[in-house]
C-alpha positions in Angstrom: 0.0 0.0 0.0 1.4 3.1 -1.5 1.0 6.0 1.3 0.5 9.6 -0.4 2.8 12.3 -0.2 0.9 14.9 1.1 0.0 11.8 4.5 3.9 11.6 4.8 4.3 15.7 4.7 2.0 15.7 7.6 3.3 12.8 9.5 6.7 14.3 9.3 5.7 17.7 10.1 4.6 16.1 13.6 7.8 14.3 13.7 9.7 16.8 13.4 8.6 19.3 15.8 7.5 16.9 18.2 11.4 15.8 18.3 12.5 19.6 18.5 10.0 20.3 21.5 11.0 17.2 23.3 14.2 16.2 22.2 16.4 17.9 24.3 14.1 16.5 27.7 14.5 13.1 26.6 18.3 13.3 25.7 18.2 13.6 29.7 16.1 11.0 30.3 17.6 8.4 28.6 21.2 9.7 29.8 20.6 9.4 33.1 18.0 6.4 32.5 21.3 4.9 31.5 23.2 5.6 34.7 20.2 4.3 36.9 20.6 0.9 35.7 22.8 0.5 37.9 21.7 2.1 40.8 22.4 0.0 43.6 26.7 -0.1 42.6 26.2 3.8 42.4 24.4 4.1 45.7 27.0 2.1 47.7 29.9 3.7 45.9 28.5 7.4 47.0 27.5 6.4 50.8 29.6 7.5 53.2 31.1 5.2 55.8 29.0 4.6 58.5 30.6 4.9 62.3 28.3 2.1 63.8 30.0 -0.8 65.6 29.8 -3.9 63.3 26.7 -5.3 63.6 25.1 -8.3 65.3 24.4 -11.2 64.5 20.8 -11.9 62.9 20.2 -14.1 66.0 20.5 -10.8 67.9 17.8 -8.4 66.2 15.3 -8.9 68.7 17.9 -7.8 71.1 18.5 -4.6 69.5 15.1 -3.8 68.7 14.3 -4.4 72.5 16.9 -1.5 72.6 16.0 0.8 69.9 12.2 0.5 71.1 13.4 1.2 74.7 15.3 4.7 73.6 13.1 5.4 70.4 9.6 3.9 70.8 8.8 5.7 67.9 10.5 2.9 65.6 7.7 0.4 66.6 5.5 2.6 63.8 8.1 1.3 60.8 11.1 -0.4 61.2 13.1 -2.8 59.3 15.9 -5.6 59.7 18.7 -5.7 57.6 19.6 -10.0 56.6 23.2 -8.4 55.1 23.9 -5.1 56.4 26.2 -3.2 53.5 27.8 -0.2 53.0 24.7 1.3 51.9 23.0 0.0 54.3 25.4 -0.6 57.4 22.3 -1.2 60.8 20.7 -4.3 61.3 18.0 -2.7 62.4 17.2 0.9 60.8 13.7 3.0 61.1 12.8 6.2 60.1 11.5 9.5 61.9 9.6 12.6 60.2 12.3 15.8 60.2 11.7 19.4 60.2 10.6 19.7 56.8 7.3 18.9 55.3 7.7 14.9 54.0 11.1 14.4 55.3 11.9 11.3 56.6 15.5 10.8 58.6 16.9 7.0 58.6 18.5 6.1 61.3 20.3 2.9 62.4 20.9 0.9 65.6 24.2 -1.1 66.6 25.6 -2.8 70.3 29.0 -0.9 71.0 32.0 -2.5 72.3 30.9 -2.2 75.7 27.5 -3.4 74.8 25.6 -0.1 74.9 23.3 1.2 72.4 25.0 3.0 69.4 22.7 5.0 67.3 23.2 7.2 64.1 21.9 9.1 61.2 22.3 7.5 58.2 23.6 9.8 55.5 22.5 7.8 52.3 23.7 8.8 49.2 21.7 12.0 47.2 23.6 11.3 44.3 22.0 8.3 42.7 19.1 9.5 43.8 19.2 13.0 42.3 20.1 10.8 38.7 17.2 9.1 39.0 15.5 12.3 39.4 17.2 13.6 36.5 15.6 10.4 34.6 11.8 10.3 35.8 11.3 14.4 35.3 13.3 15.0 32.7 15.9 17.1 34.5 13.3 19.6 35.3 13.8 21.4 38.4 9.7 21.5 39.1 7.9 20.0 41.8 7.6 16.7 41.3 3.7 16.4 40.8 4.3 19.1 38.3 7.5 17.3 36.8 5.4 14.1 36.8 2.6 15.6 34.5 5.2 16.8 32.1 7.1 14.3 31.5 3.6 11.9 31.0 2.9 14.3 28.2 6.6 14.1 26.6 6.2 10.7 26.7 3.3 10.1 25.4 4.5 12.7 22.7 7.6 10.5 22.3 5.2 7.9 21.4 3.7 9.8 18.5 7.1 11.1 17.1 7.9 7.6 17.0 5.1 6.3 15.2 5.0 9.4 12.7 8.8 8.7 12.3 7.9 5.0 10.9 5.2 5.9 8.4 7.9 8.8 7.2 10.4 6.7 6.3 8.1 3.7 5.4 8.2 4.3 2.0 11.9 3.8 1.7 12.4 1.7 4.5 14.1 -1.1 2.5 16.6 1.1 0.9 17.7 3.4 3.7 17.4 1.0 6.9 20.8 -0.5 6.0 22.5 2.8 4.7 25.3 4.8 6.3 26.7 6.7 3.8 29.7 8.9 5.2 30.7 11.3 3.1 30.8 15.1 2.3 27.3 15.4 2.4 26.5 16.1 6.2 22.9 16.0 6.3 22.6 12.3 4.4 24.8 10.9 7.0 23.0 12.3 10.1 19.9 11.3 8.8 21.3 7.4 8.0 22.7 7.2 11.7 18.8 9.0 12.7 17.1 6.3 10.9 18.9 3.2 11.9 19.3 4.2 15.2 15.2 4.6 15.4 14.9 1.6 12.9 16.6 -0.9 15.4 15.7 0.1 18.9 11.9 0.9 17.6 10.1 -1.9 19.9 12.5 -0.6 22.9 11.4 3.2 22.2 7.8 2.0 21.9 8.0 -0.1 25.6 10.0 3.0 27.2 7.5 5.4 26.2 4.3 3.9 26.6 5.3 2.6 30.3 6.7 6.4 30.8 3.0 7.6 30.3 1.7 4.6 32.8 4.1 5.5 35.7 3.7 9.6 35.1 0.0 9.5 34.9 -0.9 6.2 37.1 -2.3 8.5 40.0 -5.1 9.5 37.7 -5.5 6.1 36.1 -5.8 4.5 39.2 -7.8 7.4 40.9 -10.4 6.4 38.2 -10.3 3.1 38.3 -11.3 3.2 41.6 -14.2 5.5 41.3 -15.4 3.8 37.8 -15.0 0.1 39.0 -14.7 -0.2 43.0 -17.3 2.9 43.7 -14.4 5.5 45.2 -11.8 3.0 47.0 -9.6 -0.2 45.6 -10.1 -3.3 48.2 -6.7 -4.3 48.7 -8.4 -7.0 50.9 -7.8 -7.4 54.8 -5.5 -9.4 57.1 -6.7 -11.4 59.9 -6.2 -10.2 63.4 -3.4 -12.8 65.2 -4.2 -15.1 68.1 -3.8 -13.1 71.2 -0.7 -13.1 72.9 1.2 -14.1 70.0 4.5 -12.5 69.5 6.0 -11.9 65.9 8.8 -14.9 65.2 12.3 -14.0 65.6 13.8 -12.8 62.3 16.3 -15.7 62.0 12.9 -18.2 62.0 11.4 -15.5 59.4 14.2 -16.0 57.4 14.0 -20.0 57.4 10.3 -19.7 56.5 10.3 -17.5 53.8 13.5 -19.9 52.2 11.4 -23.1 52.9 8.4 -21.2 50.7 10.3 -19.4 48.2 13.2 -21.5 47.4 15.5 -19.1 45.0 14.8 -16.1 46.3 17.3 -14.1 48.1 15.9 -12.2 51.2 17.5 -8.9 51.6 15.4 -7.3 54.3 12.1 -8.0 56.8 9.7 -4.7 56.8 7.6 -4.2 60.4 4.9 -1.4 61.0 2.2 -1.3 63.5 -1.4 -1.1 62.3 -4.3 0.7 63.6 -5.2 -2.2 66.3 -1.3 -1.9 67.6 -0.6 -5.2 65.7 2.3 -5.8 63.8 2.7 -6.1 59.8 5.6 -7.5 58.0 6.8 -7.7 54.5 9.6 -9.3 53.1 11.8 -7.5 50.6 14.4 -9.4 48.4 15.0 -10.4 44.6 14.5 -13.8 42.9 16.9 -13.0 40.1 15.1 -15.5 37.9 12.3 -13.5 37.1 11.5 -9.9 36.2 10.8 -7.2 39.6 8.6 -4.4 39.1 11.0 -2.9 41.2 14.8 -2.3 39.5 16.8 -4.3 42.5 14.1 -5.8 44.2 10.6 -7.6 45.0 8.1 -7.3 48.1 5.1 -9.5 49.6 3.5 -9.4 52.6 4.4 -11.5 55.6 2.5 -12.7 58.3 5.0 -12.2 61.2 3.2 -14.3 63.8 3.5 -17.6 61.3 6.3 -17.1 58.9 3.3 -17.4 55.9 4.4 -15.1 52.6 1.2 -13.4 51.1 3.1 -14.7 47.2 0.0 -12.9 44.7 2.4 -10.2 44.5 5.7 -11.9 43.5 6.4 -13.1 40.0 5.8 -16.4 38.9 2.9 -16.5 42.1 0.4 -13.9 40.2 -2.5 -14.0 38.5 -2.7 -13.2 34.4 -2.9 -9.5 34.6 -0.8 -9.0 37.4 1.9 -10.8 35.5 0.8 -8.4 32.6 1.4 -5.0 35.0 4.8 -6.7 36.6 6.1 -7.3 32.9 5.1 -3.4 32.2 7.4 -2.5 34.8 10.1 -5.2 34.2 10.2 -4.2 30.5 11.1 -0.4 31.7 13.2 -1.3 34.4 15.6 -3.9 32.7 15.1 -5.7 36.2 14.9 -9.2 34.4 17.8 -11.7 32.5 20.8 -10.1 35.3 23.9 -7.9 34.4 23.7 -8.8 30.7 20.3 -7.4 30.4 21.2 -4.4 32.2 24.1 -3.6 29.9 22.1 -3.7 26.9 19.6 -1.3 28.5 22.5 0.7 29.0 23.5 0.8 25.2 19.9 1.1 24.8 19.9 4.2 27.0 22.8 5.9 25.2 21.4 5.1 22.0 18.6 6.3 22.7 20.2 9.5 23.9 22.1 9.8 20.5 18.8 9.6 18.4 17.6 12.6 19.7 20.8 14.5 19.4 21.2 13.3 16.0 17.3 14.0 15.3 18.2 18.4 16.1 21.5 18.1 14.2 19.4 16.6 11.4 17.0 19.6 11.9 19.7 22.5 11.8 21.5 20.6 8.4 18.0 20.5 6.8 18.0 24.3 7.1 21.3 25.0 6.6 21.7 28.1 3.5 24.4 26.6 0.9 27.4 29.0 0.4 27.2 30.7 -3.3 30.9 31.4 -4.2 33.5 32.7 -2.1 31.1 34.6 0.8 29.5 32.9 3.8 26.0 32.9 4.0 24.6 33.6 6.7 22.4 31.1 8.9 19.5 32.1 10.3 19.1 33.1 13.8 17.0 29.5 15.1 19.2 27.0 13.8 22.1 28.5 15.6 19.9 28.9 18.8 18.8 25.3 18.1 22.6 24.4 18.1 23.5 26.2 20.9 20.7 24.3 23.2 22.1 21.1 21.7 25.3 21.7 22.6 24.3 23.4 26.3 21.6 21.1 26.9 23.1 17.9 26.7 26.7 18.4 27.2 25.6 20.4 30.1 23.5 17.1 31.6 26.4 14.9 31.0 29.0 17.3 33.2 26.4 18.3 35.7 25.5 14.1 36.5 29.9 13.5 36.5 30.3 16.6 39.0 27.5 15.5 41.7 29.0 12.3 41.4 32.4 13.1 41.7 31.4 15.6 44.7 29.9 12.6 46.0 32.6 11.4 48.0 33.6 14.9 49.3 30.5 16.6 50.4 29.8 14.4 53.2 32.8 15.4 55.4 31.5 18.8 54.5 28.1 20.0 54.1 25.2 18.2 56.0 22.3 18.8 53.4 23.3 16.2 50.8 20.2 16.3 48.7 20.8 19.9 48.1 24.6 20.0 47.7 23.9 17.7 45.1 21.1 19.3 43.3 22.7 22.6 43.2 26.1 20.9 41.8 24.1 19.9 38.8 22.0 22.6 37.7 25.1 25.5 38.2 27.0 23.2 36.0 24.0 22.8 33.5 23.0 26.3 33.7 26.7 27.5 33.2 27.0 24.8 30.4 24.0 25.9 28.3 25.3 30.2 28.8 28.4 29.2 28.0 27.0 27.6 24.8 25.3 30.8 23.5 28.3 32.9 24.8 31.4 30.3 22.5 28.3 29.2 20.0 27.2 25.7 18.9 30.7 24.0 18.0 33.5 25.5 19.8 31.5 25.2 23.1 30.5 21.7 22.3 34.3 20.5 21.9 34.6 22.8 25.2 31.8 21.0 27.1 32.9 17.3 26.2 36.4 18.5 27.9 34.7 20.1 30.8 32.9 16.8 30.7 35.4 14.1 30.4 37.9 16.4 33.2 34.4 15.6 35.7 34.3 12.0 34.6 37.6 11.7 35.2 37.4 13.3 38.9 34.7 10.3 39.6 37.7 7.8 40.1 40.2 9.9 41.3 38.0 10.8 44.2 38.0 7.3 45.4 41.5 7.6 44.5 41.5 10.2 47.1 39.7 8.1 49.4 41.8 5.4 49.8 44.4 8.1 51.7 41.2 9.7 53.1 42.1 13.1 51.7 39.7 15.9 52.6 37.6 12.8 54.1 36.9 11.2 51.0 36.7 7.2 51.4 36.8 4.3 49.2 34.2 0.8 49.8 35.4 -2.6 48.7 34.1 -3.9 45.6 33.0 -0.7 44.5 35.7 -0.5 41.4 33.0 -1.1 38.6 31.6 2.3 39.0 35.4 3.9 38.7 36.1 1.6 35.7 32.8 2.5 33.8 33.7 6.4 34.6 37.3 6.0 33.5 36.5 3.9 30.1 33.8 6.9 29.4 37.0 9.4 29.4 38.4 8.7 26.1 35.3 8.2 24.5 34.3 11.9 25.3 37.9 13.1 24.3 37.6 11.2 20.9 34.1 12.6 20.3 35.7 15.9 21.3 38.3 15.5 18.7 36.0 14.5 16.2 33.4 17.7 17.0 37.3 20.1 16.5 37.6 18.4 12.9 34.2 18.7 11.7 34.4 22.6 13.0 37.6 23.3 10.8 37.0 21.4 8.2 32.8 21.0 7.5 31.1 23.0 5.5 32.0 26.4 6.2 28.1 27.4 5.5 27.2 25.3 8.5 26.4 26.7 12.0 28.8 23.7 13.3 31.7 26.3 11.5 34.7 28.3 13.3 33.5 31.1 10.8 30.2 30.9 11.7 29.8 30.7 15.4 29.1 34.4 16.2 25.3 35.3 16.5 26.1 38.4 14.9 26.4 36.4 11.5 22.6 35.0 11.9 19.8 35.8 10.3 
């Protein structure tokens, strides 16, 4: 079926400006979507050391809660046991009480002393991976986060469009093109090969990212209807019996051996207590069972029973019904949480590919409007696709040093600053903000090869700071095991530097009519 020209004008109309609207957002996204993947390696390299005494043995956690609920009563409301304390999380027993600020919840965590005392501290977890995966749900907008939530629902589901619209455009010549990279003089042709293929390839990912980014950014609506429409203004998430009286929750070494008997495979990482309205205790049990897909990225959760050791399985993979499995595999798809490391690395490549198909999408945009030179003069470019260039370059280079400075910072701000969250934040957007003026101050090309130094010198500090740490300069520290995040920054080092070479070439020896040109940087020479 033969699709009309005027159909494909319109289709790529919305393509293209859909892609010019959201493109830069998205390039965030998917960066930092990237990074998340693995957050847990990130999160334990950025905590700091914890000062607790080493902690008990599991046999000993009722022990120490006697303790904790003795000093701190207030951890009876929500507390958890930790089966294999870690760096990132270093109590056996942790619980949480509301801070100063609106929503603000302070973890703390419980240890015996040397002397057998009760040693209690703060527990300063890392901001850092958090504030990536921040920078991945909302886009790197610096909004509240209902606000940030609505907004990136609607880029999403725009994505989703742009992505459809960009199959029926380049249906018609799918079987020629798909395959084609043709490098060469002609600029435009060659971003618009790598545009293609790139889209081409990782369409059924694009399509599963996108339509699962509208489900988790709008779900508070879909659900709030759902339950009006279909439950009459609540969901029944069903009751639990009341325990025999007397009864005392099991010890969390028997906990453990019951929820190993039942879910054989399944690696328990913590046991979750709150009190209910009655004053009874409620338990969950949170772990992963690597062989199947979590709607969490490092982790599952059921309910417990704590008097009998019985695991509520309806919400664990492989135990659910049809559509349950169908909503678990929504989020598993998005997540990557399914198949182990190898999975993950793709979604990684996936990520940065994903990243470069909307850069390449707004180069692609500014060649298409690019004036040819006639003879000997420059001609002038207009004014928007240098302003286009100069957000490319600010926007995305900008996002890339602002995520490598918090997370170099990471291991230095603790010793320093007590506000984490905000150190962090405000590391990131001065470097973005200064990345995107500096842009329109150098223009498009010579701040891009700028940036991606700027950007590989802050990717390079990420392993020299635990460098630092294992002499404990200025405070800084170093976890076992935690190397992989060092090697990944390192091996990202000469890949920026070569891509910065590569950007220096293209500026001195393009097309001199380009806005990507030494001679044609200055806004002055716009149109």
């Amino acid at each position: 079926m033969k699709i009309g020209s005027d159909i494909i004008k319109v289709y790529k109309d919305v393509h293209i400006w859909i892609g010019i609207v959201c493109g830069l957002m998205l390039f965030i996204a998917f960066y930092a979507g990237a990074i998340t993947m693995f957050e847990k390696p990130l999160e334990r390299w950025a905590t700091p050391p914890s000062g607790l005494a080493a902690a008990p043995p599991l046999r000993d956690a009722e022990t120490l809660l006697a303790a904790v609920l003795a000093v701190h009563p207030q951890a009876a409301r929500r507390h958890s046991i930790i089966i294999e304390p870690s760096p990132d999380q270093p109590a056996r027993v942790i619980w949480a009480e509301r801070g100063k600020r609106p929503r603000e919840l302070i973890e703390y965590g419980a240890s015996f002393a040397p002397d057998g005392s009760l040693q209690t501290e703060k527990l300063r977890k890392a901001s850092a991976a958090g504030l990536v995966d921040r920078m991945h749900q909302f886009v790197g907008l610096p909004l509240p986060d209902g606000v940030a939530r609505i907004v990136m629902g609607a880029v999403a589901l725009a994505y989703a469009v742009a992505l459809l619209s960009g199959l029926v455009v380049l249906l018609p010549t799918l079987a020629k093109d798909v395959f084609a990279l043709r490098i060469g003089k002609n600029i435009k042709r060659m971003w618009l090969d790598a545009h293609n293929a790139l889209g081409i390839f990782s369409l059924p990912f694009h399509l599963v990212i996108a339509l699962t980014s509208v489900g988790f950014a709008l779900h508070t609506p879909f659900y709030a209807t759902q339950a009006k429409v279909l439950y009459g203004g609540q969901l029944d998430w069903g009751e639990h019996a009341p325990p025999p009286a007397g009864d005392a929750p099991l010890p969390a070494q028997e906990l453990l051996a019951r929820v190993q008997a039942q879910l054989p495979g399944f690696d328990v990482h913590a046991f979750t207590f709150q009190e209910n309205r009655q004053g009874q205790a409620e338990a969950s049990v949170v772990g992963l069972d690597v062989r199947r897909g979590a709607r969490g990225r490092t982790w599952m959760q059921a309910g417990l029973d704590p008097y009998s050791g019985t695991v509520d399985t309806h919400d664990l993979p492989g135990h659910m019904d049809g559509w349950s499995e169908a909503v678990n595999a929504f989020f598993a798809l998005h997540f990557g949480s399914y198949g182990g490391n190898a999975v993950r690395w793709l979604y990684v490549l996936m990520g940065l590919a994903g990243a470069a198909l909307f850069h390449t999408g707004n180069v692609l945009w500014i060649e298409s409007r690019r004036r040819k030179q006639r003879g000997v003069e420059t001609v002038p470019q207009k004014r928007s696709a240098w302003a286009l260039g100069c957000l490319t370059s600010g926007v995305t280079l900008g996002s890339v040093a602002g995520i490598s400075a918090t997370l170099a910072a990471a291991k230095w701000l603790p010793a320093q600053v007590q506000d984490l969250a905000g150190w962090h934040q405000a590391i990131y957007y001065a470097v973005f903000s200064a990345s995107v003026a500096w842009a329109f101050l150098r223009g498009p090309s010579r701040a891009a090869v700028e940036l991606l130094w700027a950007g590989a010198a802050f990717t390079l500090a990420i392993p020299l700071s635990s460098l630092a740490g294992l002499w404990g300069i200025g405070g800084t520290w170093s976890h076992p095991g935690s190397w992989p995040v060092d090697a990944t920054a390192l091996a990202a080092v000469p890949v920026m530097l070569h891509i910065a070479h590569r950007t220096r070439l293209r500026m001195e020896r393009g097309h001199t009519d380009s806005v990507w040109a030494r001679a044609a940087m200055e806004p002055a020479r716009m149109v």
